[in-house]
LUMVEXDREN-946693 format. One record per residue (C-alpha): residue in one letter; x, y, z; residue number from 1. Coordinates in steps of 0.2 Angstrom, whole numbers. Example, Ala and Ser with C-alpha at 12.3 -4.5 7.8 and 13.67 -1.06 7.14 Angstrom:
<recs>
A,62,-22,39,1
S,68,-5,36,2
</recs>
This chain:
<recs>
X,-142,-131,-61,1
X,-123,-127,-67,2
X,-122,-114,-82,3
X,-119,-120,-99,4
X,-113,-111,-112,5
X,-115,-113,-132,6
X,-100,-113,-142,7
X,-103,-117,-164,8
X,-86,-122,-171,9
X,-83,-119,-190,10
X,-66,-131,-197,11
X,-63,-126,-217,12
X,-53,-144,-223,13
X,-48,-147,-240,14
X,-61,-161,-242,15
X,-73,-156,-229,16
X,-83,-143,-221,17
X,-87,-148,-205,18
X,-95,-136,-191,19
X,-101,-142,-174,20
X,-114,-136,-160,21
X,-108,-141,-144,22
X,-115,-138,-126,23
X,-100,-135,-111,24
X,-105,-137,-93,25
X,-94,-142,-80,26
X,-78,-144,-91,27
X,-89,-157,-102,28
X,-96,-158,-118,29
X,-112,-162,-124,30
X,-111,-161,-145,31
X,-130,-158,-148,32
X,-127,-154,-169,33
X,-115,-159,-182,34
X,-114,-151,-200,35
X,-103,-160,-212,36
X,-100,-157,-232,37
X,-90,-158,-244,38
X,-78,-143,-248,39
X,-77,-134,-264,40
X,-66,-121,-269,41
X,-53,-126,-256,42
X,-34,-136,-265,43
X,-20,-139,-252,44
X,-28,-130,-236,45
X,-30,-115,-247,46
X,-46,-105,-254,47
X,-44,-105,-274,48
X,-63,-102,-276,49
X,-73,-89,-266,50
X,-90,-92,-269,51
X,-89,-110,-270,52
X,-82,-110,-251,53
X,-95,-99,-245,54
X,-108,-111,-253,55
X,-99,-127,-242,56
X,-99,-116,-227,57
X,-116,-111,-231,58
X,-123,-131,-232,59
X,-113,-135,-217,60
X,-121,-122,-206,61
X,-139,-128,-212,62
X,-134,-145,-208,63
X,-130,-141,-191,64
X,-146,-130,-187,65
X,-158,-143,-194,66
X,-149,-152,-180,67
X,-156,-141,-166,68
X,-170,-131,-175,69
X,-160,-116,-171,70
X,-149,-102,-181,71
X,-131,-99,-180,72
X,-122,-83,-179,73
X,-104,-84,-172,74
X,-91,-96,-171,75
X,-75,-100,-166,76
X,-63,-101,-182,77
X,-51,-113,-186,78
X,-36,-108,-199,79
X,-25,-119,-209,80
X,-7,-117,-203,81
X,-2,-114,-222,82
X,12,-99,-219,83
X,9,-99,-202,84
X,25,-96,-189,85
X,26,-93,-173,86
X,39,-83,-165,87
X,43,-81,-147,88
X,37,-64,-139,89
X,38,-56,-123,90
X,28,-43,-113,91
X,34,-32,-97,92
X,23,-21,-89,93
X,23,-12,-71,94
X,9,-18,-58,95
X,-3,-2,-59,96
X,-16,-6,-43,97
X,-10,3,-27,98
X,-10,-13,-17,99
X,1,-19,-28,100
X,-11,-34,-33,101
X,-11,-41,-49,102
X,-29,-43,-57,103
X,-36,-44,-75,104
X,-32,-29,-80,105
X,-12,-30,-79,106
X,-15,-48,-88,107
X,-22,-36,-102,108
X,-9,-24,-102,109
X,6,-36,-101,110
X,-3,-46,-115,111
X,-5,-28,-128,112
X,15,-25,-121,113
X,19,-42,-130,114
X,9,-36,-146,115
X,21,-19,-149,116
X,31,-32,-161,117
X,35,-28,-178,118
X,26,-38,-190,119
X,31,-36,-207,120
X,15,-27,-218,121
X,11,-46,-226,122
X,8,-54,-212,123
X,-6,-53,-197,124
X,-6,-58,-178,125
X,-19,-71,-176,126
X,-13,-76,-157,127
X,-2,-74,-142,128
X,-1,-91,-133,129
X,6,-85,-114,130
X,20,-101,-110,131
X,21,-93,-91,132
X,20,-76,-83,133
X,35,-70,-71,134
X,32,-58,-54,135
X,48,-49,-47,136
X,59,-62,-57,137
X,48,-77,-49,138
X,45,-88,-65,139
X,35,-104,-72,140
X,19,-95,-66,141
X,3,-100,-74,142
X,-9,-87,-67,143
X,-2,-72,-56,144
X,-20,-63,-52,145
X,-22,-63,-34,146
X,-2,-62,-32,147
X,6,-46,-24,148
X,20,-38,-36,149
X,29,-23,-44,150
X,34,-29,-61,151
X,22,-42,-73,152
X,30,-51,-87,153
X,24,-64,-99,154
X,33,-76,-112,155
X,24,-81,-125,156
X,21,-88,-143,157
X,15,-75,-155,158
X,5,-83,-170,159
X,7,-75,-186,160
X,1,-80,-203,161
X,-1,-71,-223,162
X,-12,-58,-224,163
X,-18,-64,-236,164
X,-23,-83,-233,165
X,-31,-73,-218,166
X,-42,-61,-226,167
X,-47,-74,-237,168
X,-55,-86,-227,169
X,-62,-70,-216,170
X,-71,-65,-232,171
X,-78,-83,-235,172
X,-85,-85,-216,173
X,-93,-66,-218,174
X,-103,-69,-236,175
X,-109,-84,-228,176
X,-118,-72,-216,177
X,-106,-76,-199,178
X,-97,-67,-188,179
X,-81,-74,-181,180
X,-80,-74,-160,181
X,-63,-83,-161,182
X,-49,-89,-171,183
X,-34,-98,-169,184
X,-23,-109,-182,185
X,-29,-129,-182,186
X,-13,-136,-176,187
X,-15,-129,-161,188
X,-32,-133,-154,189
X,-29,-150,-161,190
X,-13,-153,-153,191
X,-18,-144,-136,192
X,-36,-159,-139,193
X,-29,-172,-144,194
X,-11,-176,-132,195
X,-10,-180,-116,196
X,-2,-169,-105,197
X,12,-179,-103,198
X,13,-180,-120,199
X,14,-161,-123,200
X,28,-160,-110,201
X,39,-175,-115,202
X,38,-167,-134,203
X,26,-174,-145,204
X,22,-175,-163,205
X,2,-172,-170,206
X,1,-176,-187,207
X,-14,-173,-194,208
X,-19,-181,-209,209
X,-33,-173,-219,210
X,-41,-173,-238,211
X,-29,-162,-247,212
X,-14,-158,-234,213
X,-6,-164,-218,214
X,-3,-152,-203,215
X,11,-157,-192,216
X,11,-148,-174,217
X,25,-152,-161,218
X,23,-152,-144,219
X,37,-148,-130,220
X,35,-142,-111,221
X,18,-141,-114,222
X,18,-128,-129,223
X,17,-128,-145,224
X,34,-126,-152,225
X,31,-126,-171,226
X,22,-130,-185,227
X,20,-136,-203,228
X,8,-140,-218,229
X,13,-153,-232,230
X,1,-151,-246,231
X,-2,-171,-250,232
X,-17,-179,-240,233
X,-30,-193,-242,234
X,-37,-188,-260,235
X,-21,-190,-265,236
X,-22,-210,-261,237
X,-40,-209,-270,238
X,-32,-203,-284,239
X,-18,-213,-288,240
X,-30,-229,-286,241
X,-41,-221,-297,242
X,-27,-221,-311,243
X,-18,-237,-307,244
X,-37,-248,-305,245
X,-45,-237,-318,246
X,-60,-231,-309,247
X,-71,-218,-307,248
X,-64,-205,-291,249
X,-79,-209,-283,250
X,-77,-228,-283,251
X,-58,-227,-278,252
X,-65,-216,-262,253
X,-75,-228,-259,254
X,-64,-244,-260,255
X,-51,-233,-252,256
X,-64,-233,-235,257
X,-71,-249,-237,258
X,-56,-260,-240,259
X,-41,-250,-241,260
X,-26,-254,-227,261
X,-9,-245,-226,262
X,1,-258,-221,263
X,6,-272,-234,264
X,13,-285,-220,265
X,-6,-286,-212,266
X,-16,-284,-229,267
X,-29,-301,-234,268
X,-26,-309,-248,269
X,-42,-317,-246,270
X,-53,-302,-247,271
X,-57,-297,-267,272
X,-70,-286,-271,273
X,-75,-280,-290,274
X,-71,-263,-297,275
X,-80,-254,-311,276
X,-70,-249,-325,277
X,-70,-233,-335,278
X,-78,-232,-352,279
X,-85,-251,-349,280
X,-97,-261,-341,281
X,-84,-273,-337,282
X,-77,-276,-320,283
X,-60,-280,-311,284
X,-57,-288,-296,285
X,-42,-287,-286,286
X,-37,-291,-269,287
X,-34,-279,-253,288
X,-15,-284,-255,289
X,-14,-278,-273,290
X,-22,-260,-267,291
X,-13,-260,-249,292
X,4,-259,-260,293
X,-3,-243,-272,294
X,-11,-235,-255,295
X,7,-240,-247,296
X,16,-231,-257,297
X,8,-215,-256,298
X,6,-216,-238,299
X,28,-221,-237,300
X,31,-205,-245,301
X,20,-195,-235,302
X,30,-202,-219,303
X,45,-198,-228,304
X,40,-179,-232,305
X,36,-177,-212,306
X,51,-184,-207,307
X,61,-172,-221,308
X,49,-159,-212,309
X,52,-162,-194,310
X,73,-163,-198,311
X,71,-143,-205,312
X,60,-140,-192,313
X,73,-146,-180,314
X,66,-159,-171,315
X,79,-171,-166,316
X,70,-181,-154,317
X,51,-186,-150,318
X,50,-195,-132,319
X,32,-192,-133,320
X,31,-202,-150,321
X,18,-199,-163,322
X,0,-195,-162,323
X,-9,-197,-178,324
X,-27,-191,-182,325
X,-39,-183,-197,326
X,-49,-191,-208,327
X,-36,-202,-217,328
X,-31,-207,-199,329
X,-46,-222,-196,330
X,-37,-230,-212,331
X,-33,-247,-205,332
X,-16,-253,-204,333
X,-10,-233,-205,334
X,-2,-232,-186,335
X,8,-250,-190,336
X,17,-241,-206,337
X,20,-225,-195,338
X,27,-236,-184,339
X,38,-244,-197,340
X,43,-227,-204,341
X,45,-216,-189,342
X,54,-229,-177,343
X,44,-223,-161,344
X,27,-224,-153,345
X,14,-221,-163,346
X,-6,-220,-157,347
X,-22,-215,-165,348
X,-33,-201,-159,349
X,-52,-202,-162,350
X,-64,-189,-150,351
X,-75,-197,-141,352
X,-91,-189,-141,353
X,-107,-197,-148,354
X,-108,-190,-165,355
X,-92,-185,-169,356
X,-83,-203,-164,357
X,-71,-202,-180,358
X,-52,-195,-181,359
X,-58,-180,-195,360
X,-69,-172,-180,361
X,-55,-171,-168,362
X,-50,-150,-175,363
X,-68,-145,-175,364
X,-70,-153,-156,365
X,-52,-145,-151,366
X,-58,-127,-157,367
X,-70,-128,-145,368
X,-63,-134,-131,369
X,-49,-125,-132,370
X,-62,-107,-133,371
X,-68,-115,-117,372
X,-55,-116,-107,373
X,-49,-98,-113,374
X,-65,-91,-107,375
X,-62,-102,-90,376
X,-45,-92,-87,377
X,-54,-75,-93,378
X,-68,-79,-82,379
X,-80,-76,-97,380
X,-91,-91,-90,381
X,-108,-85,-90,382
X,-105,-65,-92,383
X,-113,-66,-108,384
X,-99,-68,-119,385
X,-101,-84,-128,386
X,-94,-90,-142,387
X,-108,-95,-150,388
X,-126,-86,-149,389
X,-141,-95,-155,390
X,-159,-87,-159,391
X,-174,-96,-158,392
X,-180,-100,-176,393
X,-193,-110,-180,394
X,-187,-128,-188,395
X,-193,-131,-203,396
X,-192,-112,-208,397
X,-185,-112,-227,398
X,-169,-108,-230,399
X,-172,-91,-238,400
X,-181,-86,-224,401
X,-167,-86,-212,402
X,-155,-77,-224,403
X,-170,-62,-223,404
X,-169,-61,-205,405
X,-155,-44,-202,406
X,-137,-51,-195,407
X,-136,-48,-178,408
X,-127,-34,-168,409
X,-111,-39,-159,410
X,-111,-39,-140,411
X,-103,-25,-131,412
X,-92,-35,-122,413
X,-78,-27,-110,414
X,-65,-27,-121,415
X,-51,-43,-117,416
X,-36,-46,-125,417
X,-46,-58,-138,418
X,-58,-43,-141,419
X,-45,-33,-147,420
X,-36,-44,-157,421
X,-52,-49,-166,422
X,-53,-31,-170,423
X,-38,-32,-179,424
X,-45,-44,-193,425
X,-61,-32,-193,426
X,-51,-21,-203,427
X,-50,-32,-216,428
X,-69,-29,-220,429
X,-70,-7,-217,430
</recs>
């Protein structure tokens, strides 16, 4: 029987809390518990209320282990990309085995050489992405272990972001009573999920499109290149119906999922539904043309806003078009007025995993694929270093219960490059 391995994802959205369980064997997943709430004390991708974020992360977590009758202890962290920049980086080491081979250990090395970077005292390392490693000035190399050498370098992609934003979220995730295997910025792991490779090469825009903001990650050679946050998202569509029908936020949300649609040209005229109205009992009923143009709106300036963005960001072309997901993306009609707006191909990304089939999953699913396949190139596989690690409770065990049991040890893993960089964000808490 092949050897599976348990990996418990943990994405902190502006209008969700989601975390997921999922089982990896053979390069497939199996989602066997999903955990989704609603997020409080998070505006714009940003935490503006500790203890209310620890409470979502908390709920979500329950959710999940109901799921599977087991308790949650790591995960693999996803990070908003708010302040996030990525600067390139590179490492040079000399090949230290006497035959001259190149083995984990030099990938280590040439991967701390790449770290000795000044970083200005506000701001943290959260990755190092490795674009290629070069042997003896033989580039484009993907993996040089097993390759006979004298000099090892690596060009790469350091990811930095504000300390503080950072220590934040860190603080959230350890009152909640986790520890964190793995972290890396939600742009990425999306991105690196949700194009093809093709599209990753060809140079690609992701666009998710959340509660609260909208990440932007852009895709060329089959990197990530750069990256953005706009802070206007979904809830800000809910809100402007609210105002404009005079509705409860609630109802708007709701008429916003049920008959919302983005584009104006496709929207029914036939199709009328009845709105409650603030401070009466009376109702108003209007067509999903009247709302299409209020949601429309919204959504133009949001296209606008990227397109602004990718200009600053440099972008000139995207032969790979546009790839939209997040929550707001199942909003029908949303890819024909990306179309409209951007001028270029324009698809829609939804995982496709029983249980998490909608576009707002596709981070939380990317997180842990992406810790998969770096524990495939580490050969972690089935050493004992899983990203998650789940105890036996018993099921119906109370809540208060759980949180009695002590917080377990962290393993004593042989210490990789991610080890040590996670021991960087441990200082936060000493």
């Amino acid at each position: 029987m092949s050897q599976s391995e348990l990996y418990v994802s943990l994405d902190i959205g502006s209008s969700s809390v989601k975390v997921l369980i999922g089982e990896m064997a053979n390069k497939s997943l199996h989602v066997i518990g999903v955990g989704n709430v609603k997020s409080n004390g998070i505006k714009k991708g940003a935490i503006v209320d500790i203890d209310a974020t620890v409470q979502s992360i908390k709920k979500a977590v329950e959710q999940a282990e109901r799921m599977i009758g087991r308790s949650i202890h790591e995960v693999v962290l996803g990070i908003p990309a708010n302040q996030a920049r990525l600067q390139p980086v590179k490492g040079v080491v000399a090949v230290n085995s006497e035959n001259r081979e190149i083995t984990d250990e030099d990938l280590d090395r040439v991967l701390e050489a790449a770290e000795v970077i000044s970083i200005p005292p506000e701001r943290e390392l959260v990755n190092i992405i490795p674009e290629q490693y070069i042997v003896d000035h033989l580039d484009e190399i993907k993996d040089p272990r097993g390759m006979i050498g004298i000099r090892l370098e690596m060009d790469g992609t350091m990811v930095t972001t504000s300390k503080t934003i950072l220590h934040n979220v860190l603080r959230c995730v350890e009152r909640a009573g986790l520890q964190i295997r793995e972290i890396y910025v939600q742009p990425l792991v999306a991105g690196h999920y949700a194009l093809t490779e093709d599209e990753k090469n060809h140079g690609t825009a992701c666009i998710d499109i959340g509660g609260g903001s909208t990440s932007i990650a852009i895709f060329q050679n089959g990197h990530l290149t750069a990256s953005s946050v706009i802070p206007v998202g979904g809830d800000h569509v809910t809100k402007d119906l609210s105002i404009v029908l005079k509705t409860p936020t609630e109802q708007a949300e709701k008429i916003k999922v049920d008959h919302g649609h983005a584009f104006f040209d496709d929207a029914s005229e036939d199709e009328l539904f009845e709105v409650p109205v603030i401070g009466s009992d009376a109702k108003e009923q209007y067509s999903q043309k009247y709302i299409s143009e209020i949601i429309g709106v919204r959504l133009e300036e949001l296209f606008e806003l990227i397109l602004d963005e990718l200009y600053r960001l440099g972008v000139q072309d995207l032969p790979g078009g546009v790839v939209l997901t997040g929550g707001m993306a199942k909003l029908e009609g949303l890819p024909e007025l990306a179309r409209h707006i951007f001028q270029t191909r324009v698809r829609l990304f939804i995982p496709e995993f029983i249980g998490v089939r909608e576009p707002q999953y596709t981070t939380a699913v990317g997180l842990i694929q992406y810790a998969y396949m770096e524990d495939l190139f580490y050969g972690r596989i089935g050493s004992g270093a899983a990203l998650a690690d789940v105890s036996h409770v018993q099921p119906q065990q109370e809540p208060q219960q759980k949180k009695q049991k002590p917080p377990k040890q962290p393993k004593q893993n042989s210490e990789g490059v991610v080890t040590k960089a996670k021991k960087m964000f441990d200082r936060f808490f000493e």
